[in-house]
N, C-alpha and C positions, 0 to 999 in steps of 0.2 A: 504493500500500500504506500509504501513510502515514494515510490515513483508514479504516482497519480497525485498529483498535487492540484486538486483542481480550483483550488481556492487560493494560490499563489499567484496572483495578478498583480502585474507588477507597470507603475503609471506607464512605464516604457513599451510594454504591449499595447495599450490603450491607445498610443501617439504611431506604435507600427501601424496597428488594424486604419486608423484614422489618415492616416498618409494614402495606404493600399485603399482606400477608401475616395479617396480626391483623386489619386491615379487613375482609378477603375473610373468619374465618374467623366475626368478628361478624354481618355480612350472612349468614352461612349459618344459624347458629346460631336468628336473628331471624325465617326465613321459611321453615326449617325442620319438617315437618308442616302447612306451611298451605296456604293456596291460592295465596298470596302467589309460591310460589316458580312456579308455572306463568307467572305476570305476569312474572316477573323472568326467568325463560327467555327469553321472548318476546322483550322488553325487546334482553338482550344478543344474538339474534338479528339483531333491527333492528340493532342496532348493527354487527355484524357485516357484515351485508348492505351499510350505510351503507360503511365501509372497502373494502369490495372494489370498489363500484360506483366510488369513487373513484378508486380504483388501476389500474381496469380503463377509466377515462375512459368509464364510462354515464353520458351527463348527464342524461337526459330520467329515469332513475329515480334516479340521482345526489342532484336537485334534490329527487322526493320525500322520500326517505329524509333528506336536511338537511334541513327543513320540518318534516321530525317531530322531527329532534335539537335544532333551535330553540328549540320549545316543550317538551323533553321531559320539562326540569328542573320545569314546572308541571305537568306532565301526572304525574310520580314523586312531589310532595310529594300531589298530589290521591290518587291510588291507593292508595301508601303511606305513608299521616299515621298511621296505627298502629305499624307499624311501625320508622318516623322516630320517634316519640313515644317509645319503646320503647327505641331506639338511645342517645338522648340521656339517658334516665335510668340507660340502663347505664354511660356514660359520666361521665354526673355522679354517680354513686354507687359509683366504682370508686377506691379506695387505694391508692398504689404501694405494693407491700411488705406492706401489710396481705391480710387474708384474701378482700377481695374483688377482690383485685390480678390485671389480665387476663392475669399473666402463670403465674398458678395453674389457668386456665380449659383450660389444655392439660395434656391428659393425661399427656404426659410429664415435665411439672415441677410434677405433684403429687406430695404428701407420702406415702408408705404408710400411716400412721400416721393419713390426715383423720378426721376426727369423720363417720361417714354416720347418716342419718335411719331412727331406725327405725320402718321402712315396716310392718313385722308387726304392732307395737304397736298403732300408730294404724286401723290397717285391722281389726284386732282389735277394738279401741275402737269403729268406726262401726259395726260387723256387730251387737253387743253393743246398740249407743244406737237402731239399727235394729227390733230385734228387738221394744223396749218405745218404740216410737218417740219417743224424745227427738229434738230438732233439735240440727245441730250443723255448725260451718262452721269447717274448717281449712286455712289457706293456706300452703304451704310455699314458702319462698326457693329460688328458683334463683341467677342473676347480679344481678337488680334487687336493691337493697338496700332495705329496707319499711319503715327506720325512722322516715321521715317520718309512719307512721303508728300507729306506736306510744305517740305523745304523744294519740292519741286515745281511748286505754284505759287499763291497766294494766301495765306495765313489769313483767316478770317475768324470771326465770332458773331456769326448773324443766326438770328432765334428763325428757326423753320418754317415757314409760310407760303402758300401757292403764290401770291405777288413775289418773293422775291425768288420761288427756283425760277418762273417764266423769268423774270427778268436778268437774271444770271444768263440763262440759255438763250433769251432774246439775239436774233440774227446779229444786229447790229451792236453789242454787247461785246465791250473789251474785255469780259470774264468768260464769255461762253466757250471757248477753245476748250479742250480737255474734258476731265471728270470734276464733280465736286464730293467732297467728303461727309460726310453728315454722320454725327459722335450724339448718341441720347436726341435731342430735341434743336442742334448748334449745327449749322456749315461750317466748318473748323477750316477749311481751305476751298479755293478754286482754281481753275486752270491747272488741274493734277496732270500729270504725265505720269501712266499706269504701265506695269512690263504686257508688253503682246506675246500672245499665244500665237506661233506660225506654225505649229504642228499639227493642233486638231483641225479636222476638216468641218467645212459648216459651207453652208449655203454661198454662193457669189453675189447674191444681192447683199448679204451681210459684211460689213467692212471693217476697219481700225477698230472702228467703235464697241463691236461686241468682242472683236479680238481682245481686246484691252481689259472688258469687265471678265472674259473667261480667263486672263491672264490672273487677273489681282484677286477672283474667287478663286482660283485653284491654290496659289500661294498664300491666300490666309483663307481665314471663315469669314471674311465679310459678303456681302452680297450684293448685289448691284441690279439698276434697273438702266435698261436704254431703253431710248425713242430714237428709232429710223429716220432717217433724216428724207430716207427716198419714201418711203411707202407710211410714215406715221406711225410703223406697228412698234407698240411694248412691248418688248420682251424682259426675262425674269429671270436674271442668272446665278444660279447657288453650287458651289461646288463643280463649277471649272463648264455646267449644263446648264445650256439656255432655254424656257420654254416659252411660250408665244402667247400671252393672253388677250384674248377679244371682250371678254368680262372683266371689267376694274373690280367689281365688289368680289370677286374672287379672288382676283390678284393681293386686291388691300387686304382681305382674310389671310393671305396665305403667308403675305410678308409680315403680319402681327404675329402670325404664328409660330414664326423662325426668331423672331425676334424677343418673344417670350421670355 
C-alpha cells in the first residue's frame, strides 16, 4: 500500500495537469475547423494503439507502431508546419496580464464588460462597397497578435463604424490601398501590406487581394473579409479557405461565431 499514494498531491501536479490543460486547449483551438484535426485524431489513435500493444506485450505490431512513434516527431512538424507556425506566434505574441494574456482566452475568466467587434458595421460596410464595387480587405485579430504588421502601413486608433471602413476603402481615399486591421472594436492600422499566397490555386477572377487574406489566414488565426473589386462578391477567409457569401446575415453569424 505504501506505493499507492493517492492522497499525495502535491501543488506541482496541480500546475502540471493545468499547463497540459492550456496546451491541450491551444492544440484544439489551432486545428479547430480544419482538416488538421482528422490528422490529429489519427495521430493520437496511433498513439493509443502504440500503449496498449505495449501493455498487452504485441510485439510483432508493438514494433510497428514504435517505428512510427520514432519518426513521428518529423512526420508532425512535416504535416503540421502551419499549424506549428501558428502555435508559436500565439505564443510569442501572448502578454501575461495584458489583453492578449492566454489566461483571458477562457471563457470563464473573461471580462463582461470586453470591447466585441462590430460585426454588423463592417459586414454592412462590405454589402454597401459590394454593391458599387469598390475593393476592400479587412483582417480581424483573433489570438495572433498582427502588430508586427502594422509598421507596414498606417498606425491608426479609429472606433469601428460602417462610415468610416467605406471611407477608408472609398476609391478616391489615400488609405484604401492594402488591408486594414481591426483588434476588439479599433482599426489599429491601414494601408497593410499582407505576405501573398502564390501557391494555392483559386479562381482567375480572384486577384492580390484574396491572395493576401489567404496568405495572412494561413500564417496566423486571424480572419479576413474581401470585397471584389470586379464583380462586388464577399468573400470569407479563415484558415488559409475562402468561401463566397451571397447572404450577409449568414456571413455576420458566422464571423460572431469565430470570433467568440
Amino acid at each position: 500500500m505504501d506505493d499507492l499514494q493517492l492522497w499525495d498531491f502535491r501543488f506541482i501536479d496541480f500546475v502540471d495537469i493545468f499547463l497540459v490543460a492550456i496546451l491541450l486547449y491551444y492544440i484544439y483551438k489551432l486545428v479547430k475547423g480544419t482538416v488538421a484535426v482528422n490528422i490529429f485524431i489519427g495521430i493520437l489513435v496511433i498513439y493509443l494503439a502504440w500503449r496498449l500493444t505495449d501493455y498487452l506485450q504485441m510485439y510483432m505490431l508493438y514494433s510497428i507502431f514504435d517505428g512510427f512513434m520514432k519518426v513521428g516527431i518529423i512526420a508532425l512538424i512535416v504535416v503540421f508546419q502551419p499549424e506549428i507556425r501558428k502555435f508559436l506566434l500565439l505564443v510569442g505574441s501572448t502578454n501575461i496580464g495584458g489583453k492578449k494574456s492566454i489566461f483571458k482566452n477562457f471563457k470563464f475568466l473573461k471580462n463582461e464588460d470586453q470591447t466585441t467587434t462590430d460585426v454588423d458595421a463592417i459586414i454592412n460596410a462590405c454589402s454597401k462597397m459590394g454593391a458599387s464595387n469598390t475593393g476592400a480587405l479587412i483582417v480581424i485579430e483573433r489570438n495572433n497578435n498582427l502588430d508586427f504588421l502594422t509598421t507596414t502601413g498606417d498606425e491608426m486608433n479609429i472606433l469601428v463604424s460602417q462610415p468610416i471602413i467605406e471611407s477608408i476603402f472609398f476609391k478616391n481615399s489615400p488609405l484604401h490601398d492594402g488591408a486594414i486591421i481591426v483588434d476588439k472594436n479599433v482599426v489599429k492600422a491601414t494601408r497593410v501590406i499582407l505576405p501573398v499566397n502564390n501557391e494555392k490555386n483559386i479562381p482567375a477572377r480572384f486577384g492580390l487581394r484574396h491572395r493576401a487574406a489567404i496568405g495572412i489566414t494561413e500564417k496566423t488565426d486571424a480572419i479576413a473579409i474581401a470585397v471584389s473589386e470586379e464583380t462586388g462578391q464577399i468573400s470569407y477567409i479563415k484558415n488559409g479557405e475562402f468561401m463566397m457569401y451571397k447572404d450577409t446575415h449568414d456571413l455576420t453569424e458566422k464571423i460572431k461565431k469565430d470570433l467568440a
